[in-house]
C-alpha positions in Angstrom: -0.2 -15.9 -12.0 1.6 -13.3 -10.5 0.1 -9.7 -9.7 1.7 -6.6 -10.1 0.8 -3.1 -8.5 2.2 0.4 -9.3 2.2 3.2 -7.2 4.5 6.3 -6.7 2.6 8.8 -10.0 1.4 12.2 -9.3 1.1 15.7 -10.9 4.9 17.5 -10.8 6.3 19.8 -12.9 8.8 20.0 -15.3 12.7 19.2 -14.2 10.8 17.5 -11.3 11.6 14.1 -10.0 9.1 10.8 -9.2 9.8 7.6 -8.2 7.5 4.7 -9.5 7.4 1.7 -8.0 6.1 -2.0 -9.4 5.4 -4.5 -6.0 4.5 -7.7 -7.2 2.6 -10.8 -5.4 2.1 -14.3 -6.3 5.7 -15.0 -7.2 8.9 -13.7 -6.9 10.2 -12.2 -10.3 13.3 -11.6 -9.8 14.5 -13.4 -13.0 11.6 -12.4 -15.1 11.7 -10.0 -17.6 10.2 -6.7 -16.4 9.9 -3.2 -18.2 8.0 0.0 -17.9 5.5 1.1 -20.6 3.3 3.8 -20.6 0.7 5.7 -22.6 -0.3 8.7 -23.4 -4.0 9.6 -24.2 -4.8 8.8 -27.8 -0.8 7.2 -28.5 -0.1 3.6 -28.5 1.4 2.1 -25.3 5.1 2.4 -25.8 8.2 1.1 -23.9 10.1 3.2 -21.2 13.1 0.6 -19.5 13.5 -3.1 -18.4 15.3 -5.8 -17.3 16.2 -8.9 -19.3 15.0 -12.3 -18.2 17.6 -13.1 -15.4 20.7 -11.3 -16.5 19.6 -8.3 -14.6 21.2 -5.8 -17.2 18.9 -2.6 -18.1 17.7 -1.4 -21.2 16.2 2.5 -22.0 13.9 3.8 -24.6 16.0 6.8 -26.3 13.8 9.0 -24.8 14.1 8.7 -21.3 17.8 7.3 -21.3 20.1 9.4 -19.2 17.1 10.4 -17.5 15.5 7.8 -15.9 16.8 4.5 -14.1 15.2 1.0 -14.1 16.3 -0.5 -10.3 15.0 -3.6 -8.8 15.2 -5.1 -4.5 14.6 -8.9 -5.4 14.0 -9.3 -1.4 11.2 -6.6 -1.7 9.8 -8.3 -4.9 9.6 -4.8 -6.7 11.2 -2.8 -9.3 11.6 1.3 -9.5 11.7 3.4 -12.1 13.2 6.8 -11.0 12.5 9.6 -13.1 14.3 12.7 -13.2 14.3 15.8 -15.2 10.9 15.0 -16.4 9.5 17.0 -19.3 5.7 17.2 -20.1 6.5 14.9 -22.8 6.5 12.4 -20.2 2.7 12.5 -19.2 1.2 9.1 -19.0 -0.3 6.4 -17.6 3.0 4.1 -16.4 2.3 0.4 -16.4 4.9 -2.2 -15.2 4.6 -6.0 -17.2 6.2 -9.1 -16.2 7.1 -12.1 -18.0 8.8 -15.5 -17.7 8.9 -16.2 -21.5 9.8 -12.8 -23.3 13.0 -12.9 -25.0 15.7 -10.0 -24.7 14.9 -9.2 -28.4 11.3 -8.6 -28.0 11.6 -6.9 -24.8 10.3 -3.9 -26.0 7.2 -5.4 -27.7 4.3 -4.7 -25.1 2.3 -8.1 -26.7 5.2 -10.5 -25.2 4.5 -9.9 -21.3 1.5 -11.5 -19.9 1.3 -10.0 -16.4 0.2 -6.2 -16.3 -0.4 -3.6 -13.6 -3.5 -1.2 -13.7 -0.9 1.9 -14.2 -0.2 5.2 -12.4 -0.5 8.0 -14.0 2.6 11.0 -14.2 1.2 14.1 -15.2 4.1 16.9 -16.0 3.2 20.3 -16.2 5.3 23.1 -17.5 
């Protein structure tokens, strides 16, 4: 079972930048699937970016595309989301998920992934 870790939230304001970061220990997944959610108090937890099981292409919620960029260092075992121009819309608790299994068509579907972080929060203010 692998273990994942997210780190890099904090309170910024809006047009600010963050950097998130997922480190994960156990395994290497550097051909998993891996992708962002996050959730917002009293909302549904809902998908931000990811990678596709081992073709290493990147794929954006509407939202944040143009905004934010999925990056991954397969020798550091971790994966970055880099946020810019965030908006208070973007408040949240960030969680990064891992799977071996998930297909590219249910990538966004937060049931497919079995390995979770604990989350770091991103609070925007205006």
């Amino acid at each position: 079972q692998v273990q994942l870790r997210e780190s890099g939230g904090g309170l910024v304001q809006a047009g600010d930048s963050l950097r998130l970061s997922c480190t994960a220990s156990g395994r290497s997944i550097s051909r998993d699937a891996v992708a962002w959610f996050r959730q917002a108090p009293g909302k549904e937890r809902e998908y931000v970016a990811g990678f596709g099981r081992g073709n290493g292409r990147s794929y954006y919620a509407d939202s944040v595309k143009g905004r934010f960029d999925i990056s991954k260092d397969n020798a550091a075992n971790t994966v970055y989301l880099q946020m810019n121009t965030l908006k208070p819309e973007d408040t949240a608790l960030y969680f990064c998920a891992a799977s071996q299994s998930v297909i590219l068509s249910n990538l966004r579907n937060a049931g497919g992934y079995s390995s979770w972080g604990q989350g770091t929060q991103v609070t925007v203010s205006l």
